[in-house]
MDAnalysis code that builds the backbone (N, CA, C; Angstrom):
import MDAnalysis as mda
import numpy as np

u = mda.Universe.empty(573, n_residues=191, atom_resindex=np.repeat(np.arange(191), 3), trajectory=True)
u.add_TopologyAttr("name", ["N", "CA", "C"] * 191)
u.add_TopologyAttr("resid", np.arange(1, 192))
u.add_TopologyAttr("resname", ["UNK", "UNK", "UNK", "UNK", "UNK", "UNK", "UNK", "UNK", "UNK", "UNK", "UNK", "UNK", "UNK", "UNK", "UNK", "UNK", "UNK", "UNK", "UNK", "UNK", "UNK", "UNK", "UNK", "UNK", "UNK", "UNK", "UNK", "UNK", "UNK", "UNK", "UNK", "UNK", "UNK", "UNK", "UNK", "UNK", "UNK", "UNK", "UNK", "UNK", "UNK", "UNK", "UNK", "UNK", "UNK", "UNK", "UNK", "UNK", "UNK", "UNK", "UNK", "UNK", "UNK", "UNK", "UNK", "UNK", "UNK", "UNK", "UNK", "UNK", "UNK", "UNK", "UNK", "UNK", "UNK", "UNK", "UNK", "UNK", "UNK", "UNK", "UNK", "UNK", "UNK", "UNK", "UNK", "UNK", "UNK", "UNK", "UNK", "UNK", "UNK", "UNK", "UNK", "UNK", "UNK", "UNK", "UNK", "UNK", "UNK", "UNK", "UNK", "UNK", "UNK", "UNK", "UNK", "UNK", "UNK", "UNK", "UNK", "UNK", "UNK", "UNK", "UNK", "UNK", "UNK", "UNK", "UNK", "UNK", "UNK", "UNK", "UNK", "UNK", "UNK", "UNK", "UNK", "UNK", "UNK", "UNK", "UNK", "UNK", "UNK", "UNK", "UNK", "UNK", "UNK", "UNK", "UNK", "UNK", "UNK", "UNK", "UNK", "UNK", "UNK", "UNK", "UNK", "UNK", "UNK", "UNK", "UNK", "UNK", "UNK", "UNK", "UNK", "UNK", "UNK", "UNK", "UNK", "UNK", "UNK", "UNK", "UNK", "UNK", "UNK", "UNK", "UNK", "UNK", "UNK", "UNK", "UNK", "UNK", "UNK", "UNK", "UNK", "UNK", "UNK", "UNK", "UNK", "UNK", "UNK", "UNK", "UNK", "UNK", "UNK", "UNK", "UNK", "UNK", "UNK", "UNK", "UNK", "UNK", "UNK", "UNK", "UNK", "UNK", "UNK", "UNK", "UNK", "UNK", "UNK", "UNK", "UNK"])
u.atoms.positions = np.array([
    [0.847, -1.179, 0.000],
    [0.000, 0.000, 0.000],
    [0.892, 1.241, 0.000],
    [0.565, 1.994, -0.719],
    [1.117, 3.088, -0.898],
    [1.330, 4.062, 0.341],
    [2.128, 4.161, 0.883],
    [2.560, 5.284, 2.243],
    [2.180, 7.122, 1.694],
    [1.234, 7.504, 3.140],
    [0.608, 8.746, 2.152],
    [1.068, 9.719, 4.037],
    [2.105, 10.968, 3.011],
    [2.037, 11.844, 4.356],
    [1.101, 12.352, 4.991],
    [0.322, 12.767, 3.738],
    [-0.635, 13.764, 4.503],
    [-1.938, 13.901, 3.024],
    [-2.649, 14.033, 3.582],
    [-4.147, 13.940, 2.647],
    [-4.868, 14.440, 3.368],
    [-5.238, 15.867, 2.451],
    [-6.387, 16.958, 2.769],
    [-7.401, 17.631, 1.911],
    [-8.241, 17.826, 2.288],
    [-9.575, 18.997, 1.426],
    [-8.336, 20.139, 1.400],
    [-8.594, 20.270, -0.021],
    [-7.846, 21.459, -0.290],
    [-8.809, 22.273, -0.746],
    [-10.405, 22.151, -1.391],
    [-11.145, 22.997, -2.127],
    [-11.962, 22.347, -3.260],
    [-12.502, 23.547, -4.299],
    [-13.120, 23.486, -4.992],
    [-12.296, 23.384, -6.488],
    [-13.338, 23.300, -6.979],
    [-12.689, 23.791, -8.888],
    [-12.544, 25.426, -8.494],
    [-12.861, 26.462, -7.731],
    [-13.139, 27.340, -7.706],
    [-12.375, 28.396, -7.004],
    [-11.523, 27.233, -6.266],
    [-10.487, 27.529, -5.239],
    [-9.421, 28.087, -5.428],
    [-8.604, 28.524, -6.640],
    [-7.483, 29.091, -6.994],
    [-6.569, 27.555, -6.535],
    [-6.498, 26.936, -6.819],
    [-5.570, 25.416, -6.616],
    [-3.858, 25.737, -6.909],
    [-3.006, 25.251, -6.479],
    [-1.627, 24.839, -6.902],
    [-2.147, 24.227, -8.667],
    [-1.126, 24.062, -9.307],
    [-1.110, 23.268, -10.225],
    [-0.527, 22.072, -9.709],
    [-1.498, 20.643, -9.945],
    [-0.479, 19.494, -9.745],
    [-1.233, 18.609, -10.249],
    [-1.070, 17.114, -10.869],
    [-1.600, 16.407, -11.647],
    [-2.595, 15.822, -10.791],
    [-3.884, 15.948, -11.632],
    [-5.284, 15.323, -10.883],
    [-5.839, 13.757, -11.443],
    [-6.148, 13.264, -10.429],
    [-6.810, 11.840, -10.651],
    [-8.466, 12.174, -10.342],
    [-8.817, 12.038, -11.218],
    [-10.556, 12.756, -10.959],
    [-11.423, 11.045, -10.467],
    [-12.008, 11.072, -9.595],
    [-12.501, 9.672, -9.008],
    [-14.306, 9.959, -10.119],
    [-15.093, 9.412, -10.967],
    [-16.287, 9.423, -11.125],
    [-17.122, 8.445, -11.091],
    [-18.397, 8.570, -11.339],
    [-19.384, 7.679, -11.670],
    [-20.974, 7.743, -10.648],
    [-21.835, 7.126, -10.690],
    [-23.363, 7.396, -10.720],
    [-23.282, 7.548, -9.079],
    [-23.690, 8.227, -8.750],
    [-24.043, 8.277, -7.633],
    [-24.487, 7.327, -6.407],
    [-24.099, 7.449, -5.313],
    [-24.243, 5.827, -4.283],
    [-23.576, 4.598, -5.051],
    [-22.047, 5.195, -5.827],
    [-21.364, 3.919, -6.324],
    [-20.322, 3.739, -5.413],
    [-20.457, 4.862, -4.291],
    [-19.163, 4.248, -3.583],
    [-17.873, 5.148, -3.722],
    [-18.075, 6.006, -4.565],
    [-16.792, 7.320, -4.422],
    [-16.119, 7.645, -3.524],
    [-17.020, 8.120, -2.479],
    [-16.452, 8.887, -1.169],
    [-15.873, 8.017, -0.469],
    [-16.089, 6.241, -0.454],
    [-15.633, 5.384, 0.578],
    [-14.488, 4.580, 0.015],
    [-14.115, 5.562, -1.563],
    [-13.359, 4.830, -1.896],
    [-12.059, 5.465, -1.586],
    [-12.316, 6.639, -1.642],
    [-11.088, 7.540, -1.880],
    [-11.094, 7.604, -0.130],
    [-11.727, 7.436, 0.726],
    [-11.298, 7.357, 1.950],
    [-10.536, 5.998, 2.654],
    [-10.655, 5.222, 2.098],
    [-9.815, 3.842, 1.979],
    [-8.470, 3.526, 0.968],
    [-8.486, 4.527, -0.081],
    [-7.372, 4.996, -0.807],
    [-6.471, 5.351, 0.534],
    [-7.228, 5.998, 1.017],
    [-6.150, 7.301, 1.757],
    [-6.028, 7.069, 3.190],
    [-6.848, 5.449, 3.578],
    [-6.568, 4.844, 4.802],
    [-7.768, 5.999, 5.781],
    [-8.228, 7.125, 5.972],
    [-9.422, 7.636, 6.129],
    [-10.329, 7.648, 6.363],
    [-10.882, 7.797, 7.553],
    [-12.686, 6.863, 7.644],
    [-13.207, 8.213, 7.121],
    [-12.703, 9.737, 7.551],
    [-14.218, 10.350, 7.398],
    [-13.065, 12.042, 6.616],
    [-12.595, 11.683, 5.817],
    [-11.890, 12.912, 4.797],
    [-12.944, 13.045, 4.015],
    [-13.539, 12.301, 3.353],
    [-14.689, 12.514, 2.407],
    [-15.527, 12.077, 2.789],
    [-16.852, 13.366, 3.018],
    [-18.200, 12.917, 3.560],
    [-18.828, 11.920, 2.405],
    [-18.963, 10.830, 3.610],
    [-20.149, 9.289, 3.306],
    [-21.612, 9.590, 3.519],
    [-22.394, 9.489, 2.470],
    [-23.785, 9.131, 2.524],
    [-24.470, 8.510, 2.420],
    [-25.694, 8.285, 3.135],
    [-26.492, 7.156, 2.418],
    [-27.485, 7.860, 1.544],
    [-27.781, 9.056, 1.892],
    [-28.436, 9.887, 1.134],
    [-27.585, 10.510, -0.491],
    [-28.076, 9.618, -1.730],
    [-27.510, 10.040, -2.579],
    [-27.332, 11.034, -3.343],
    [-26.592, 11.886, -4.290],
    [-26.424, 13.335, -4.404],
    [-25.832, 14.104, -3.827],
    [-25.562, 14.043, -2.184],
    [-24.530, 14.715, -1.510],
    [-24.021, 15.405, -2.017],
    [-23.101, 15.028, -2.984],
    [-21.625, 15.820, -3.576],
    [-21.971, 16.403, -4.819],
    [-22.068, 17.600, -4.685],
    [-22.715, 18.690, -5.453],
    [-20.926, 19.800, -6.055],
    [-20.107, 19.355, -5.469],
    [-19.223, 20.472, -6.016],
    [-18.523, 19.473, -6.818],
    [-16.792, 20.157, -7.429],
    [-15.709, 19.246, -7.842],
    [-14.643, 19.196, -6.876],
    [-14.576, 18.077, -5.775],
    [-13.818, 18.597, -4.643],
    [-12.409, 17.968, -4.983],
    [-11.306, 18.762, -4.464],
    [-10.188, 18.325, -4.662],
    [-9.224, 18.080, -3.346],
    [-9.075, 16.516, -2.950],
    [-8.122, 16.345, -2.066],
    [-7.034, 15.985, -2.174],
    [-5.793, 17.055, -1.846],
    [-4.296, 17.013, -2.117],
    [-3.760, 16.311, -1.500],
    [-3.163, 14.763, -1.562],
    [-2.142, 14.099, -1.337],
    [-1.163, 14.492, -1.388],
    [-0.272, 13.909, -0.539],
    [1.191, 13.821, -0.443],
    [2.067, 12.566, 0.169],
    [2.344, 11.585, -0.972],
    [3.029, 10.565, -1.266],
    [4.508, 10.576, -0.303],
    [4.425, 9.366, 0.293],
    [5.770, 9.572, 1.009],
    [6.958, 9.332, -0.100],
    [6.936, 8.542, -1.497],
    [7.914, 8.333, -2.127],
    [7.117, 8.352, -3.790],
    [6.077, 9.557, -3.701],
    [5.762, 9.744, -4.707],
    [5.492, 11.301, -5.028],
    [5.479, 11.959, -6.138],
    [5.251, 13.608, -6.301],
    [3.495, 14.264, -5.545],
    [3.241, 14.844, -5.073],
    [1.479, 15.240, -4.726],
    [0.762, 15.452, -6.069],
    [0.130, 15.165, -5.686],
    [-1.501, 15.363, -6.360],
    [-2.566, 15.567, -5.982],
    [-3.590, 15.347, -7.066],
    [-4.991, 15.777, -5.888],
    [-5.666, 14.630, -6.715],
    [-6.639, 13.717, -5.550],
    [-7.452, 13.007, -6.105],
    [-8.820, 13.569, -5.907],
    [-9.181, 14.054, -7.073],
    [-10.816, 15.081, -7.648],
    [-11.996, 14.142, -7.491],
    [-13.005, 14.771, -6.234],
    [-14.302, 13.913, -6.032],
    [-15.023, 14.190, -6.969],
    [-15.251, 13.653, -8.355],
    [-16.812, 14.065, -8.908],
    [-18.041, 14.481, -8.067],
    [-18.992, 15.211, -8.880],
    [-20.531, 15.144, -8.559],
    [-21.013, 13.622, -9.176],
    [-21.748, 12.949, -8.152],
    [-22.490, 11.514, -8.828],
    [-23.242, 12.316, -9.992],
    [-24.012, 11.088, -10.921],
    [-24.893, 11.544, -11.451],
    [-26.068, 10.074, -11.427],
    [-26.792, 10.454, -12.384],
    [-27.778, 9.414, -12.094],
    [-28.790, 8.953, -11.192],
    [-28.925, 10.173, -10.420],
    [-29.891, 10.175, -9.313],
    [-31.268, 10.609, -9.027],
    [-32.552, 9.684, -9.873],
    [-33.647, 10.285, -9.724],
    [-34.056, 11.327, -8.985],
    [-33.676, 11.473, -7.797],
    [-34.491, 12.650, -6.848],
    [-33.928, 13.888, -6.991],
    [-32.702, 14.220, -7.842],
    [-32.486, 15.569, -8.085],
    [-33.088, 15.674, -8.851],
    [-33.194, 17.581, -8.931],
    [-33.853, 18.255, -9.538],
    [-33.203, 18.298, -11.464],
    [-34.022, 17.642, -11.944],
    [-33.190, 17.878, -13.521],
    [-32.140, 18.435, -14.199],
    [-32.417, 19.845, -13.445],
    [-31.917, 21.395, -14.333],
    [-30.528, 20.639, -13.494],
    [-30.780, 20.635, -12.152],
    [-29.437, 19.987, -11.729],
    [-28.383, 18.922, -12.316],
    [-28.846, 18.266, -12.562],
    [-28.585, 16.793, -13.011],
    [-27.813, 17.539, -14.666],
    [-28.586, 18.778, -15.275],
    [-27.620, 18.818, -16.281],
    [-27.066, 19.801, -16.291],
    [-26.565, 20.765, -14.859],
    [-25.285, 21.257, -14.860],
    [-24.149, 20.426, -14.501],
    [-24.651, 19.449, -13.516],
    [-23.724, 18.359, -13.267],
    [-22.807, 18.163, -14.285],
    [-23.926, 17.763, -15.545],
    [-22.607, 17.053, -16.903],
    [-21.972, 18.009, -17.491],
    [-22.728, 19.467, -17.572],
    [-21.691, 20.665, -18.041],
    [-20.676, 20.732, -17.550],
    [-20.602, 20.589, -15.741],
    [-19.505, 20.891, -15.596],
    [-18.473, 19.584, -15.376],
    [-18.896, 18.664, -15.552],
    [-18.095, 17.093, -15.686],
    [-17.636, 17.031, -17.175],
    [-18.322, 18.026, -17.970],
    [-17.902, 17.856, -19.913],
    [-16.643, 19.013, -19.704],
    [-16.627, 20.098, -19.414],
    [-15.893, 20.797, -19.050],
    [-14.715, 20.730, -18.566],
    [-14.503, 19.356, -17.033],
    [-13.877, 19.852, -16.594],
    [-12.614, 18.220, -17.560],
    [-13.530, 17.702, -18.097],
    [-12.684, 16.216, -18.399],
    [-11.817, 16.969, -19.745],
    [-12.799, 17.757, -20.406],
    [-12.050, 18.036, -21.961],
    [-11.060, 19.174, -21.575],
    [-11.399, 20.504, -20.753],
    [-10.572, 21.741, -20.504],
    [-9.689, 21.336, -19.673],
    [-9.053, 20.324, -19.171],
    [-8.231, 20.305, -17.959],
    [-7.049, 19.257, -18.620],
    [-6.102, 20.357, -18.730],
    [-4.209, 19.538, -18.808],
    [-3.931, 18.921, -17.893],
    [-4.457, 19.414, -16.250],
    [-3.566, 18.475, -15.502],
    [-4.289, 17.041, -15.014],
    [-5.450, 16.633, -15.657],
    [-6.402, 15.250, -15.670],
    [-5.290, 14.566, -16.519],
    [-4.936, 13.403, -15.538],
    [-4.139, 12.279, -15.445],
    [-4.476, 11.163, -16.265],
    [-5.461, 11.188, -15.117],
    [-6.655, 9.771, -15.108],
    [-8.044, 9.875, -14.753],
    [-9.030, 9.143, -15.349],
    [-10.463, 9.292, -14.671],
    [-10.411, 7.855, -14.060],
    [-11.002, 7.484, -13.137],
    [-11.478, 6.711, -12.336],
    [-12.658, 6.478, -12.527],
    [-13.081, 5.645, -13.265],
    [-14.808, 5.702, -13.683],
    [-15.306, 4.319, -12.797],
    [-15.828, 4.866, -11.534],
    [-16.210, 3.842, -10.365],
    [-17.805, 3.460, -11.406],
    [-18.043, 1.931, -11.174],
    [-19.551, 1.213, -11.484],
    [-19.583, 0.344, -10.217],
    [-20.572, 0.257, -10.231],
    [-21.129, -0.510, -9.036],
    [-21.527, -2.469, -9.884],
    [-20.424, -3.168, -9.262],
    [-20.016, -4.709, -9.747],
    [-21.531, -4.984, -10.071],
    [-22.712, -4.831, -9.834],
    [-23.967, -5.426, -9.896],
    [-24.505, -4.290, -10.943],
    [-24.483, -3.759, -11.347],
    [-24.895, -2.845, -12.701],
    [-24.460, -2.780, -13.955],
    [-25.475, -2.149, -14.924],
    [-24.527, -2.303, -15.936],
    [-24.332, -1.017, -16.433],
    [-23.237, -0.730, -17.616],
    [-22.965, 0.109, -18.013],
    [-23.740, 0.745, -18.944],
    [-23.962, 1.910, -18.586],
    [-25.027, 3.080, -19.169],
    [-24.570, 4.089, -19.680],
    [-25.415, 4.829, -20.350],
    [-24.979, 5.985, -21.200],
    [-24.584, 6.861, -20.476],
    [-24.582, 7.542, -19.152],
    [-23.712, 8.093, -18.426],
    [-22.387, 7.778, -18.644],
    [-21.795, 6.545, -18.216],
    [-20.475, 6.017, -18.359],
    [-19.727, 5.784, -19.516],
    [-20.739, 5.785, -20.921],
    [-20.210, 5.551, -21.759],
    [-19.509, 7.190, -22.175],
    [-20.612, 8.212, -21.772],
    [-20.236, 9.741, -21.753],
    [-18.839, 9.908, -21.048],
    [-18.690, 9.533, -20.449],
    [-17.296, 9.647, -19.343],
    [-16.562, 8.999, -20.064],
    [-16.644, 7.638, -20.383],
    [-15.530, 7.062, -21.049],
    [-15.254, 7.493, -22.736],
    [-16.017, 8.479, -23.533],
    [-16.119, 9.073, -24.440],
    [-15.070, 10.284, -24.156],
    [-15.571, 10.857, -22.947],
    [-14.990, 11.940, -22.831],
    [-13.540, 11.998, -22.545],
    [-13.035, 10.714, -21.733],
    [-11.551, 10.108, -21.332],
    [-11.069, 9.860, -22.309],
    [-11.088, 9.389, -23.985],
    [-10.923, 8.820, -24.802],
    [-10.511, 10.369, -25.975],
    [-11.315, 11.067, -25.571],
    [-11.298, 12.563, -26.453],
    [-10.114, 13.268, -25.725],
    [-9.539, 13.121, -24.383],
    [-8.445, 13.934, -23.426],
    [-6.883, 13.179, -23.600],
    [-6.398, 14.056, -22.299],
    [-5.280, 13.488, -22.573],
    [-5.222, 12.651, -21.629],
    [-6.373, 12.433, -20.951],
    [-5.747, 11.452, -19.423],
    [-6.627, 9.653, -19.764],
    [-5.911, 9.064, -18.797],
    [-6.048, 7.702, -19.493],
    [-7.549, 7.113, -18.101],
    [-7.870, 6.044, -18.779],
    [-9.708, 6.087, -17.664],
    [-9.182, 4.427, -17.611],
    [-9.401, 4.576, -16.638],
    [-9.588, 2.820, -15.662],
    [-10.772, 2.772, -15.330],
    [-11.465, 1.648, -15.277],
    [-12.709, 1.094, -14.810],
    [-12.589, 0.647, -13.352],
    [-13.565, 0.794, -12.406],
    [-13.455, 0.293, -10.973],
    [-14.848, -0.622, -10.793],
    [-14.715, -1.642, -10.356],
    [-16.082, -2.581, -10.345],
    [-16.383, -2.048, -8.673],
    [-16.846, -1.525, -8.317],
    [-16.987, -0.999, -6.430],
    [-18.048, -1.909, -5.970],
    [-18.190, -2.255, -5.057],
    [-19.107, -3.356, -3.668],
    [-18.458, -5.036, -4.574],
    [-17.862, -5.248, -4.961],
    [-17.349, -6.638, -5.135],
    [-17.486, -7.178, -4.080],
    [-17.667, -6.726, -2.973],
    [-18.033, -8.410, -1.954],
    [-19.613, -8.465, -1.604],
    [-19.835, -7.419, -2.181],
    [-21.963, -7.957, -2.338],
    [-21.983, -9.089, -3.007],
    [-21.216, -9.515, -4.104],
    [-21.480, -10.863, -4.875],
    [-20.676, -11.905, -4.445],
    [-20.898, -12.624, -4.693],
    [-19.807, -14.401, -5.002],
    [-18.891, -13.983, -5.891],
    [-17.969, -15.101, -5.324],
    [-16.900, -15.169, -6.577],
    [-17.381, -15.564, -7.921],
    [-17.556, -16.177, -8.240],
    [-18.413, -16.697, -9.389],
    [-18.970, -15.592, -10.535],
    [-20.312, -15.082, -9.575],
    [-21.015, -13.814, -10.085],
    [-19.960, -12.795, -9.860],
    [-19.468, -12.924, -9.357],
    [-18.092, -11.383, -9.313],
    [-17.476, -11.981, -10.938],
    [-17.025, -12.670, -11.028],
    [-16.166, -12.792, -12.138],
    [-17.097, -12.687, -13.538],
    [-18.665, -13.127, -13.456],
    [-19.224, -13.185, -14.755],
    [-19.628, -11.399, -14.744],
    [-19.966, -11.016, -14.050],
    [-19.938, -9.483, -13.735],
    [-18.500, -8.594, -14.588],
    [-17.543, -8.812, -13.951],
    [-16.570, -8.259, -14.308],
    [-16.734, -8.381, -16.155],
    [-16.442, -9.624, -16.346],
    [-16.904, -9.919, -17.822],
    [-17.572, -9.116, -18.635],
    [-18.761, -9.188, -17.531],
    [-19.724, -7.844, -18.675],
    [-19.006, -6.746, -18.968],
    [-18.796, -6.211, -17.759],
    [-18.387, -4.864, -17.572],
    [-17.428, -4.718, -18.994],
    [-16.124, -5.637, -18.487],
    [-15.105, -5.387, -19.657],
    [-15.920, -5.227, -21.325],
    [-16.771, -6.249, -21.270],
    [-17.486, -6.559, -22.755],
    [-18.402, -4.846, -23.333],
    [-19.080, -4.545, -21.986],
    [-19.538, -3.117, -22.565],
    [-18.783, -1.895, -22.307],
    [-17.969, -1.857, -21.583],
    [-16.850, -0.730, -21.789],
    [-15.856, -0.570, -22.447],
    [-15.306, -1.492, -23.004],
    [-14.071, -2.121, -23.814],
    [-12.694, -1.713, -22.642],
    [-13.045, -1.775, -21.727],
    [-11.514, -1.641, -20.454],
    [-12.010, -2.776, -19.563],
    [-10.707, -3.515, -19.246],
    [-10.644, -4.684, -17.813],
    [-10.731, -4.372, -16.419],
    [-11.890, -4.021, -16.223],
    [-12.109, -3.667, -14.470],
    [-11.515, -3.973, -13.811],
    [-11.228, -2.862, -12.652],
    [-10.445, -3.663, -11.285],
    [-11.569, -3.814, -10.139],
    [-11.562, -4.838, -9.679],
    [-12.479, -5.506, -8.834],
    [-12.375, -4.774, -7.646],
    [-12.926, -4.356, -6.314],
    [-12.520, -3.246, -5.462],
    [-14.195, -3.464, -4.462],
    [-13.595, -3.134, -3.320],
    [-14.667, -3.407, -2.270],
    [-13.709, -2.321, -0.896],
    [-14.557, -1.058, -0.651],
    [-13.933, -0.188, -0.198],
    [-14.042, -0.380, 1.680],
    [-15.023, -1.105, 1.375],
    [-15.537, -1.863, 3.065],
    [-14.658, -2.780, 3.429],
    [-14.066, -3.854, 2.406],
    [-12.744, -4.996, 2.685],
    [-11.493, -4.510, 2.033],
    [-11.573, -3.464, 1.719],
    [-10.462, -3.166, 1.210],
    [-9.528, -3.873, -0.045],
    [-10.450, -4.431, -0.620],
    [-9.431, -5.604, -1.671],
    [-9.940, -4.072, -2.944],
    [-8.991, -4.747, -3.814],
    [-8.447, -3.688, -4.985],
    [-7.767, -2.484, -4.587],
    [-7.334, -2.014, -3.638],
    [-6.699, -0.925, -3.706],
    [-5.703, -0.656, -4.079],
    [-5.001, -1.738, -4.013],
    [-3.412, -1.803, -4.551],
    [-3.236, -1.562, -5.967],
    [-4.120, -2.365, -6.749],
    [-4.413, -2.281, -7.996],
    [-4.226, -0.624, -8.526],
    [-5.705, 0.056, -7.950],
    [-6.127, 0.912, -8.117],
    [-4.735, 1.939, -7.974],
    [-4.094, 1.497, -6.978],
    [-2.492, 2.894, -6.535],
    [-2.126, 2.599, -7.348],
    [-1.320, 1.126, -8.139],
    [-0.857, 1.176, -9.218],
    [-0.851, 1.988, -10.114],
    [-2.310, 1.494, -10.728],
    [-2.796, 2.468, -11.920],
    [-2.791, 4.366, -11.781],
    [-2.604, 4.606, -9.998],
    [-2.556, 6.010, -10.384],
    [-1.225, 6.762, -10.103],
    [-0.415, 5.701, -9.800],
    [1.144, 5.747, -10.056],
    [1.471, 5.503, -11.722],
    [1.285, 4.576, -12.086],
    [1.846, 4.720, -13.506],
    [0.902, 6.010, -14.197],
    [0.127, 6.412, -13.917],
    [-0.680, 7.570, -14.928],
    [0.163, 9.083, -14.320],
    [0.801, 8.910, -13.225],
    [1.405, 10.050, -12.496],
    [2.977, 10.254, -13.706],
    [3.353, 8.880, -14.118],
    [4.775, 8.574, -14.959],
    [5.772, 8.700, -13.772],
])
């Protein structure tokens, strides 16, 4: 596991930021974002957990600092996909998720979290459209992998790969399995 000095809320998109290379975490809302990047970062409560979905209404950015790696910030998306917001909402959300994936040099990587028991939707395919149009490279995250069996975990994964055209990393932020994976991938996207 990756050794982390220090990991903090640094702000908004709005915040006047350092420049430093961003790992933007996304995907539908109640997939598990906030509990992921708080188990990234060893963290129970850096990023507010909900059960109430929608919560995360800004683009929040928390600045790491790697004991034997350069800082960065790993970027909380807004979920999307959440019946009970208000529409008009739901499509500034993607303005500013279209915005910030295509206008932004220092996007690394997207993190496009799905939830292992779903399938891939035109939301995600938008994200992974939009990763594909940039300069930063998009990994797939399968999140709650220990809701299923091994079995159904693996025919799951399958799908996933089959409708996204990328090989999921399997990840359960409650047992902590995939994380290593996941540092990998945002070490090599760091170079």
């Amino acid at each position: 596991m990756l050794k982390i000095r220090d990991a903090r809320y640094a702000g908004t998109i709005q915040s006047g930021l350092e420049a430093l290379p961003e790992i933007a975490v996304a995907g539908r809302s109640n997939v598990g974002k906030s509990s992921l990047i708080n188990a990234l970062l060893s963290r129970k409560n850096l990023v507010q957990t909900s059960k109430q979905p929608g919560k995360t209404r800004n683009i929040n950015y928390f600045r790491v600092d790697p004991v034997e790696a350069p800082p960065f910030y790993l970027v909380d998306m807004p979920g999307y996909g959440y019946a009970k917001v208000v529409r008009t909402m739901q499509d500034e959300w993607g303005k500013l998720a279209r915005h910030y994936f295509t206008d932004n040099q220092g996007l690394k990587l997207i993190l496009l979290l799905v939830d292992i028991r779903r399938d891939i939707r035109d939301e995600e395919r938008m994200i992974l459209d939009l990763a594909r149009g940039s300069q930063a490279k998009a990994a797939l995250v399968a999140t709650k992998a220990d809701k299923v069996g091994a079995s159904e975990r693996a025919r799951c994964l399958k799908a996933l790969e089959a409708a996204a055209g990328l090989k999921p990393m399997a990840s359960s932020a409650e047992k902590r399995w995939g994380l290593e994976e996941i540092w990998g991938g945002i070490l090599d996207s760091l170079g």
